[in-house]
C-alpha positions in Angstrom: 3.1 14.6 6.6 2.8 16.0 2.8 6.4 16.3 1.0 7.3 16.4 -2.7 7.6 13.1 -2.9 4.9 11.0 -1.2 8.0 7.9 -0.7 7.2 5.8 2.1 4.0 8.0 3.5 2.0 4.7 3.9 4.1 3.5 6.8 4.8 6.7 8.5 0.6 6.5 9.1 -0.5 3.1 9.3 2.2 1.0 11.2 2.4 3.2 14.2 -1.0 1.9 14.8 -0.2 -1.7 14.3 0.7 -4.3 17.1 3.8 -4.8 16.3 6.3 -4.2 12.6 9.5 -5.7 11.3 9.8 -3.4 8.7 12.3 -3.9 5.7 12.9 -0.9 3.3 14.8 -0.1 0.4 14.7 3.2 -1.7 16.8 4.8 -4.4 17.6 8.2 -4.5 15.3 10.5 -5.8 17.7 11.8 -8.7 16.0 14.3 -11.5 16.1 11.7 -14.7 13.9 11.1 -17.7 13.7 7.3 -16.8 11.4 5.4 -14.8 12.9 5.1 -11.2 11.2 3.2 -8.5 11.6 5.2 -5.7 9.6 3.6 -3.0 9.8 -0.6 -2.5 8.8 -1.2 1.4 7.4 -4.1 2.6 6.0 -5.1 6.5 5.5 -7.6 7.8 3.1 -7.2 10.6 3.6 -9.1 13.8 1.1 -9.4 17.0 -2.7 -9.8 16.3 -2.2 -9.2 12.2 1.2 -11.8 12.3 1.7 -13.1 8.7 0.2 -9.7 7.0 2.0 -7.3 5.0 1.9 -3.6 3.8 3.4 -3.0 0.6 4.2 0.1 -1.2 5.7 0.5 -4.3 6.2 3.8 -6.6 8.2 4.8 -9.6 8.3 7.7 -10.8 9.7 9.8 -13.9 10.7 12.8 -12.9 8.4 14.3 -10.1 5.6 12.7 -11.4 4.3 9.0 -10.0 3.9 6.8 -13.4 3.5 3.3 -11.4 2.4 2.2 -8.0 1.5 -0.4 -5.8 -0.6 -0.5 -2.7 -1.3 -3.5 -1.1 -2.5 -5.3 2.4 -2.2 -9.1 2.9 -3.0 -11.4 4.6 -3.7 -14.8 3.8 -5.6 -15.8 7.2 -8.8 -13.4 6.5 -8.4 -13.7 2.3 -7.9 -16.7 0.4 -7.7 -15.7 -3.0 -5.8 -13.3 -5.0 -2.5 -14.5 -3.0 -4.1 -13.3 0.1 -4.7 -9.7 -1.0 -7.5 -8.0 1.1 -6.8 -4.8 -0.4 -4.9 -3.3 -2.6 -4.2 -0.3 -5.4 -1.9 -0.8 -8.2 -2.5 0.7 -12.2 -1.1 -2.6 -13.9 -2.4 -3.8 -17.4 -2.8 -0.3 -18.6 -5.4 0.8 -16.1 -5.6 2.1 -12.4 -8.1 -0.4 -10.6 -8.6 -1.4 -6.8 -8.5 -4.9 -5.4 -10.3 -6.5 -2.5 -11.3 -9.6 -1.5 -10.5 -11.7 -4.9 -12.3 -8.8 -6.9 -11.4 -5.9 -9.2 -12.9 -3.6 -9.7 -11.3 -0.5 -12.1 -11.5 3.1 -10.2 -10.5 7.1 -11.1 -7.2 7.7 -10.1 -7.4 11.1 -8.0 -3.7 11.6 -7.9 -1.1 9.4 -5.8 -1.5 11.6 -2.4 -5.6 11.1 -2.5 -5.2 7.3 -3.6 -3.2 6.6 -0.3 -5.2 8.5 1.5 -8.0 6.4 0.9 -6.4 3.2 1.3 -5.0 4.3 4.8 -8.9 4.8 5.6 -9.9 1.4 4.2 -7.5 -0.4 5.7 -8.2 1.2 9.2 -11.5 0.6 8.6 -10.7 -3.3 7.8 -8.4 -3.6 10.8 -11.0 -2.3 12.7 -13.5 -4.9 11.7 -11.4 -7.5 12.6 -10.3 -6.3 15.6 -14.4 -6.2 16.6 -15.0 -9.1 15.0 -12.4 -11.2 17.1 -13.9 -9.6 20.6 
C-alpha cells in the first residue's frame, strides 16, 4: 500500500502476520502547515507467542515531507538492554542511525518509504528466527 503519506504503513504489513495485536492508535490530521506535526504515534502491543513486545511508529512531518521518526520493536524477553529494543530506526541527536541489540550503529537514510521497508524485512526476518529457534 503506497499513499502520500506513509501514516501507519508499518502496521497495515507487519501485524497481520503476528499472533495476536491489541493495537492502540492515535493520529492528527494531516493539515498543510509550516509546523512540525506528528502525524503517526501507534503503538502494539503484541499478544500470543511475541506477548509483552511492541511495534512502534512514530512520524512528524512539516508539510509533506517526514522531518522525524521512530521505528521500533521491543521486547524485553529476547533484549536486555537499551529498554528492551531489538530493533529500531529513529534520526534523534541530529543523525539517522539504526538500533539493535544494545548497539548503534549510524546508517543513510534512503527516504521514509525505503527505511520501513527495510525494517518490515528485519523484523520478519527476527521473528522468524525466534519462531525457529523456539521449535
Amino acid at each position: 500500500m503506497t499513499t502520500g503519506l506513509h501514516t501507519g504503513r508499518i502496521y497495515n504489513v507487519l501485524l497481520y502476520k503476528s499472533d495476536h495485536v491489541a493495537q492502540k492508535s492515535g493520529r492528527k490530521s494531516g493539515t498543510k502547515s509550516r509546523k512540525v506535526e506528528k502525524r503517526v504515534d501507534n503503538t502494539s502491543y503484541l499478544t500470543g507467542k511475541r506477548r509483552g513486545a511492541v511495534l512502534k511508529e512514530e512520524v512528524w512531518y512539516i508539510g509533506s515531507a517526514v522531518v522525524k521518526y521512530n521505528l521500533a520493536y521491543i521486547n524485553p524477553r529476547t533484549c536486555g538492554v537499551d529498554n528492551g529494543r531489538v530493533l529500531g530506526y529513529d534520526n534523534s541527536h541530529d543523525c539517522d542511525h539504526r538500533h539493535f541489540m544494545g548497539e548503534v550503529e549510524e546508517v543513510e537514510f534512503p527516504g521514509y518509504e525505503a527505511l520501513v521497508d527495510r525494517f518490515q524485512k528485519e523484523v520478519e526476518d527476527l521473528w522468524r528466527a525466534e519462531d525457529e529457534q523456539q521449535r
